[in-house]
C-alpha atoms as an extended CHARMM CRD file, in Angstrom:
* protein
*
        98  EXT
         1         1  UNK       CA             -1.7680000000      -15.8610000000      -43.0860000000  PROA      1               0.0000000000
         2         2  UNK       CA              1.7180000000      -15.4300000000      -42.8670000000  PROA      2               0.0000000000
         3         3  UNK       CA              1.6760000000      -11.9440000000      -41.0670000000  PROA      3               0.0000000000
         4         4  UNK       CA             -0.5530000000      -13.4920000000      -38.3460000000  PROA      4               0.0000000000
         5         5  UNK       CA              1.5010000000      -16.5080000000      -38.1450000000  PROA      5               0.0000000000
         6         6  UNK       CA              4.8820000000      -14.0950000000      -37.3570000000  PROA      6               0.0000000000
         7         7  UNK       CA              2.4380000000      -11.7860000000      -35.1930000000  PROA      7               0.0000000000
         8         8  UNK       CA              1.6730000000      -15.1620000000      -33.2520000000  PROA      8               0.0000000000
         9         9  UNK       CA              4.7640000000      -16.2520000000      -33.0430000000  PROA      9               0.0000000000
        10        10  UNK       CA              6.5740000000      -12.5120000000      -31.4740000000  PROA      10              0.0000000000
        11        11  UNK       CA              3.2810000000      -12.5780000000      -28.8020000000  PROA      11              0.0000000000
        12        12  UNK       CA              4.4960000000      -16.3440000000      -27.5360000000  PROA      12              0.0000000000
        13        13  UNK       CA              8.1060000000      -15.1390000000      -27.8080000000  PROA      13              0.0000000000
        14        14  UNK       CA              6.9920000000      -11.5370000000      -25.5170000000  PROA      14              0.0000000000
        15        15  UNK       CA              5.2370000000      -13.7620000000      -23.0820000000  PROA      15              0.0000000000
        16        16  UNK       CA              7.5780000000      -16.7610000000      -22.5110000000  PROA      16              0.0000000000
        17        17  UNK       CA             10.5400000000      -13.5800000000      -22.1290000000  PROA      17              0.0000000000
        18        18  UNK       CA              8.2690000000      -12.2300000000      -19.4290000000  PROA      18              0.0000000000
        19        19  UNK       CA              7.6350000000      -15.1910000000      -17.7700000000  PROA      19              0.0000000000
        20        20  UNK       CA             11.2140000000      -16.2950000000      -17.5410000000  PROA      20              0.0000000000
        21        21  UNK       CA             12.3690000000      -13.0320000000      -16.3600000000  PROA      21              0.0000000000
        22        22  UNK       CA              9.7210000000      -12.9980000000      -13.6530000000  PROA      22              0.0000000000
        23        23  UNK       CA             10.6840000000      -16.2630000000      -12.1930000000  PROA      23              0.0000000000
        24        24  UNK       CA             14.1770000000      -15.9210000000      -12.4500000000  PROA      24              0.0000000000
        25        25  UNK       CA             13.4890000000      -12.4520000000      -10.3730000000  PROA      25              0.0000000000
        26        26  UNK       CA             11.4970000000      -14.7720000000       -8.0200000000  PROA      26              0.0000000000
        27        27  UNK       CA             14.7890000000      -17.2480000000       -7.6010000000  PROA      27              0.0000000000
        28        28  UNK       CA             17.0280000000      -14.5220000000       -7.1470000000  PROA      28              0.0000000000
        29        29  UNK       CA             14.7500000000      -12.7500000000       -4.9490000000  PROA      29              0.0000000000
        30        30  UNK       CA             14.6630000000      -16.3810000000       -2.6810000000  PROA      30              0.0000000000
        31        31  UNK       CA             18.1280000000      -17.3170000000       -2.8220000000  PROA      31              0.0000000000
        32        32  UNK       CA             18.7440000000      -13.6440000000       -0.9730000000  PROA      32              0.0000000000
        33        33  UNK       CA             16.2990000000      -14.3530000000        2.0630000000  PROA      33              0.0000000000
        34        34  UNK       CA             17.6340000000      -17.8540000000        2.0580000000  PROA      34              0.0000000000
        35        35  UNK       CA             21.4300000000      -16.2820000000        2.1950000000  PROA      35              0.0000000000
        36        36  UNK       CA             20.5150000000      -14.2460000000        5.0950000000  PROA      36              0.0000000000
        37        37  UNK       CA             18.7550000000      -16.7070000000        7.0290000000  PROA      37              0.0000000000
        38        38  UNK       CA             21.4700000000      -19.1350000000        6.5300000000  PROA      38              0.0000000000
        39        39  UNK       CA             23.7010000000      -16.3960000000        7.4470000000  PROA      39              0.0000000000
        40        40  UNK       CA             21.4910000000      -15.3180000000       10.3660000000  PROA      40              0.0000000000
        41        41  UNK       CA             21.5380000000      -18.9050000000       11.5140000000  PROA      41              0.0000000000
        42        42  UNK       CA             25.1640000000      -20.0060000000       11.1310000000  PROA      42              0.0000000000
        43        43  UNK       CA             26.0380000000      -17.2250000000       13.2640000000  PROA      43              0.0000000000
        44        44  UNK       CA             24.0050000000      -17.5000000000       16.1910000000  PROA      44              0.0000000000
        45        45  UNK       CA             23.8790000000      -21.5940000000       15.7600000000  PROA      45              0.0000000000
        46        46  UNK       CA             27.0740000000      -22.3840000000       14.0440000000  PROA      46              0.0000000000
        47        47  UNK       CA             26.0020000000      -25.3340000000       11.7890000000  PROA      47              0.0000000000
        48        48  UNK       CA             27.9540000000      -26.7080000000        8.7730000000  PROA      48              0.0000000000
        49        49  UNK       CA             28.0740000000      -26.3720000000        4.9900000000  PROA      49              0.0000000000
        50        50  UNK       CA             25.8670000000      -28.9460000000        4.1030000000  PROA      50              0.0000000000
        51        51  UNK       CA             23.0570000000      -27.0680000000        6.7780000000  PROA      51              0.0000000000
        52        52  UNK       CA             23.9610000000      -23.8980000000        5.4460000000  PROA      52              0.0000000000
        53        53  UNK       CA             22.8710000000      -24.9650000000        2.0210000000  PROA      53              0.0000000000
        54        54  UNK       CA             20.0540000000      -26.8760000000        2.7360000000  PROA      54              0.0000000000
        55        55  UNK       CA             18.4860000000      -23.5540000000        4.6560000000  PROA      55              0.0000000000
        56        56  UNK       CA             19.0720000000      -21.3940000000        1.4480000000  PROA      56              0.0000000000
        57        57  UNK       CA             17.7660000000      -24.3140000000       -0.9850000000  PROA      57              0.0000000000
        58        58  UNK       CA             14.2830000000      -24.6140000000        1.3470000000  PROA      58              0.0000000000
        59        59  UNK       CA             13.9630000000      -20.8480000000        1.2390000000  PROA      59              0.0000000000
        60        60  UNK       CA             14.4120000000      -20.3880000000       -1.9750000000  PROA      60              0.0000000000
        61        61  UNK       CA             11.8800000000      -23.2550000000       -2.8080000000  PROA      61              0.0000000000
        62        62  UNK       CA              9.0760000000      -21.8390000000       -0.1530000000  PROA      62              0.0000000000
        63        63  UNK       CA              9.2360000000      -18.5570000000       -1.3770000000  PROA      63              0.0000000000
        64        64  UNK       CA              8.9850000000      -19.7060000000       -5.0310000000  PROA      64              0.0000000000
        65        65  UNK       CA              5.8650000000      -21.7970000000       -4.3890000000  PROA      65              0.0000000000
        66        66  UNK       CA              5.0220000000      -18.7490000000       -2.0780000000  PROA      66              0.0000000000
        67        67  UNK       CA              4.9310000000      -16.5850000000       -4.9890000000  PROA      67              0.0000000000
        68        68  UNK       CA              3.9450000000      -18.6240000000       -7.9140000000  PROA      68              0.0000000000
        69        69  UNK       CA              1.0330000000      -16.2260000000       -8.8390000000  PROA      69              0.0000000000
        70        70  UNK       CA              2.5340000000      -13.0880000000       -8.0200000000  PROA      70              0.0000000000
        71        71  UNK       CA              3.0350000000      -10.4890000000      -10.4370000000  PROA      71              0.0000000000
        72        72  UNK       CA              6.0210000000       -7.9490000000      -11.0550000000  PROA      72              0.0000000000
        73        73  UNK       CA              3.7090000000       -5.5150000000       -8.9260000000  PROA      73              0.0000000000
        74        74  UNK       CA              3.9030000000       -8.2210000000       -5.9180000000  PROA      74              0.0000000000
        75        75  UNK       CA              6.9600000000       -9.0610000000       -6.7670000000  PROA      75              0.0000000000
        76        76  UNK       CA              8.7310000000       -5.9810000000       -6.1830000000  PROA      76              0.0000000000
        77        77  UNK       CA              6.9320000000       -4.9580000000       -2.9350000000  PROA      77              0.0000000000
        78        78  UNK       CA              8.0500000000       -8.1780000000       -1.3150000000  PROA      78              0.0000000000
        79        79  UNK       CA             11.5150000000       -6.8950000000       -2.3630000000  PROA      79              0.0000000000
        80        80  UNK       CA             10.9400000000       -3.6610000000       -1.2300000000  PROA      80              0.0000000000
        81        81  UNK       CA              9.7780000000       -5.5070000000        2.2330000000  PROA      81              0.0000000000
        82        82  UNK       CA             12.8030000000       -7.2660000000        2.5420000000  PROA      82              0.0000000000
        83        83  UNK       CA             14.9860000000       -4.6770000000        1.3890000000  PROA      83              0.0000000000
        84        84  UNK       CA             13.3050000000       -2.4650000000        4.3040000000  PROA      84              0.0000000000
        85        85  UNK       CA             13.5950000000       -5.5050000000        7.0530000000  PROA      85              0.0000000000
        86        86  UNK       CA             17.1620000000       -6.0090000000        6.2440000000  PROA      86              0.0000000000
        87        87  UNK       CA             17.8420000000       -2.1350000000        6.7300000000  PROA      87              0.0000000000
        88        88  UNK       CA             16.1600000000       -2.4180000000       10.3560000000  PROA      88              0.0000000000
        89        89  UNK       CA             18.2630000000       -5.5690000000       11.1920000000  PROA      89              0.0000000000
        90        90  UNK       CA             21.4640000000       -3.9600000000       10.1370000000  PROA      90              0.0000000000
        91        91  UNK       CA             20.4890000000       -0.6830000000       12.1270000000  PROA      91              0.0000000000
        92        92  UNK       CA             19.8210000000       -3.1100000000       15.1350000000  PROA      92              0.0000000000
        93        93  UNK       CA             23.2990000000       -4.9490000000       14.6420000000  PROA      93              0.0000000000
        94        94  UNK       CA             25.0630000000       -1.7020000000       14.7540000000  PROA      94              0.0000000000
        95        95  UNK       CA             23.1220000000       -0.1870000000       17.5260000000  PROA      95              0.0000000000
        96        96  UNK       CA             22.7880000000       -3.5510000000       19.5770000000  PROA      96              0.0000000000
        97        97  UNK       CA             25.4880000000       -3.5060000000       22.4440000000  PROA      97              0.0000000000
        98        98  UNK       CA             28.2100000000       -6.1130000000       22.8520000000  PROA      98              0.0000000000
């Protein structure tokens, strides 16, 4: 009884770490395409601080609910993605005349 109930218990405690590393990936993952976009966009538009937040807040939120039943496996090919994407707009800002 007791060795099932500590068995129980380590399972819950494995899946609720999992969980809350896997959104927290998902957050940081969101808050970096938010940065660049709000980057991206005070640049070329030139808005303020309270903008500039509000554009990585909204990102961060869309691709959370984007990704609420992805996996790790998802997870890190949309980071791969991005990763890849932001290597091709650097190459373009460095290539890009003017």
């Amino acid at each position: 009884m007791a060795a099932r109930f500590i068995s129980n218990v380590n399972d819950k405690i494995k899946t609720t770490s999992s969980t809350a590393a896997l959104f927290s990936l998902k957050a940081v993952s969101g808050m970096f395409v938010g940065l660049t976009l709000a980057l991206i966009g005070e640049e070329a538009i030139g808005y303020g601080v309270f903008s500039f937040v509000l554009v990585i807040l909204c990102t961060t939120g869309a691709i959370l609910r984007m990704s609420k039943k992805w996996g790790w496996v998802h997870l890190l090919i949309f980071n791969l993605i991005c990763v890849l994407l932001g290597l091709c707009l650097r190459m373009y800002i460095l290539i890009a005349p003017g």
